[in-house]
One Martini backbone bead per residue (centre of mass of N, CA, C, O) as a GRO file, in nm:
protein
   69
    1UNK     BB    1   0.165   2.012  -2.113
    2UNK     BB    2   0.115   1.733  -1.983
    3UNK     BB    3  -0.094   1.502  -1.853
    4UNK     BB    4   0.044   1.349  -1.649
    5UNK     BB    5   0.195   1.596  -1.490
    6UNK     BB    6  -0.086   1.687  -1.427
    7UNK     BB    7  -0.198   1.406  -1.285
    8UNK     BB    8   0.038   1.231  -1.107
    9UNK     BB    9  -0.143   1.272  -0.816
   10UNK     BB   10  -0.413   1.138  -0.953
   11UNK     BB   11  -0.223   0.823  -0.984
   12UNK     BB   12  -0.164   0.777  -0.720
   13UNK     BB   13  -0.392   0.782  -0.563
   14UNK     BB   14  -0.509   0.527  -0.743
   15UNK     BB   15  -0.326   0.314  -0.691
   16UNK     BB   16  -0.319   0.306  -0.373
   17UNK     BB   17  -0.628   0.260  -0.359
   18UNK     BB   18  -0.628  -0.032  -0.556
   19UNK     BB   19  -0.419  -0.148  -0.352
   20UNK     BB   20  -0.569  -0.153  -0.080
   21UNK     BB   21  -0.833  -0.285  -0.201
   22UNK     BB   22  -0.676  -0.547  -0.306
   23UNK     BB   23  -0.576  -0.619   0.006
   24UNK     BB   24  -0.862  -0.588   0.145
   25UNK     BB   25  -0.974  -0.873  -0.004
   26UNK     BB   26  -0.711  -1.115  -0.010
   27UNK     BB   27  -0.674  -1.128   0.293
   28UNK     BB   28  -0.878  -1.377   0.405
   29UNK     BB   29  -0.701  -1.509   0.241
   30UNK     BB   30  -0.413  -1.527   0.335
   31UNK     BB   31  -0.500  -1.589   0.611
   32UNK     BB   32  -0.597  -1.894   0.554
   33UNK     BB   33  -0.314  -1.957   0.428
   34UNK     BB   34  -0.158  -1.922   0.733
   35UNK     BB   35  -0.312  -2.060   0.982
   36UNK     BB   36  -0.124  -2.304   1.002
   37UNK     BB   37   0.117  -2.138   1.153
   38UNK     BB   38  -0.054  -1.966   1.325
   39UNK     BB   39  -0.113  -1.666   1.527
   40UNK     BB   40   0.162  -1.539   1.466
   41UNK     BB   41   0.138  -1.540   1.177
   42UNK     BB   42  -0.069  -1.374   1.136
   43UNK     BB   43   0.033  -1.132   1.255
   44UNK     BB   44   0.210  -1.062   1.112
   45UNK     BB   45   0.064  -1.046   0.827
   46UNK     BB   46  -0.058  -0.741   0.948
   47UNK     BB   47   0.179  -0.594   1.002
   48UNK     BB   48   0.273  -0.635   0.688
   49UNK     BB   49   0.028  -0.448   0.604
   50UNK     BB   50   0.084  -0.197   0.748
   51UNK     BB   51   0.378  -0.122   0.682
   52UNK     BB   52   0.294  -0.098   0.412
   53UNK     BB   53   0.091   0.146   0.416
   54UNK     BB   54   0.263   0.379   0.538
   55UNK     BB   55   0.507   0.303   0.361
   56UNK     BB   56   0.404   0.446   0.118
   57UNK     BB   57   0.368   0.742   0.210
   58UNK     BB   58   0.652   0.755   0.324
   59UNK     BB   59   0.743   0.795   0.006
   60UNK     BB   60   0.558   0.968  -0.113
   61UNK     BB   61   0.668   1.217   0.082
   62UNK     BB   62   0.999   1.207  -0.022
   63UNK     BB   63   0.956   1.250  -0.299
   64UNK     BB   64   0.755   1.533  -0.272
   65UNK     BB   65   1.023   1.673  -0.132
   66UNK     BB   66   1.250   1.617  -0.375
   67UNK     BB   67   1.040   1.764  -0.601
   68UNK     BB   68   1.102   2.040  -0.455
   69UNK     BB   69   1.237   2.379  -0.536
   0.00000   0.00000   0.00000
């Protein structure tokens, strides 16, 4: 049995924590670089924040469905 095969789901929960934590840092630069657009840009781009996080684990869930015996 392979390292990866054996450790792949806590290889995607760290990329998963990896990439929101580098997103929720990012946040306030993209907030402000979009500011100009209006509060409607923004509340857009938080929206776009929200379901890109929910939908990253609704694909994780997909996968690991598809992946049972």
């Amino acid at each position: 049995m392979h390292w990866l095969s054996r450790n792949q789901h806590l290889l995607a929960a760290a990329a998963i924590m990896i990439g929101v934590t580098a997103a929720w840092f990012a946040m306030p630069r993209i907030m402000l670089m979009v500011s100009d657009g209006g509060p409607l840009v923004g509340a857009l781009v938080a929206i776009a924040f929200m379901v890109a996080f929910f939908g990253i684990f609704w694909l994780r869930s997909r996968l690991q469905r598809r992946d049972e015996p």
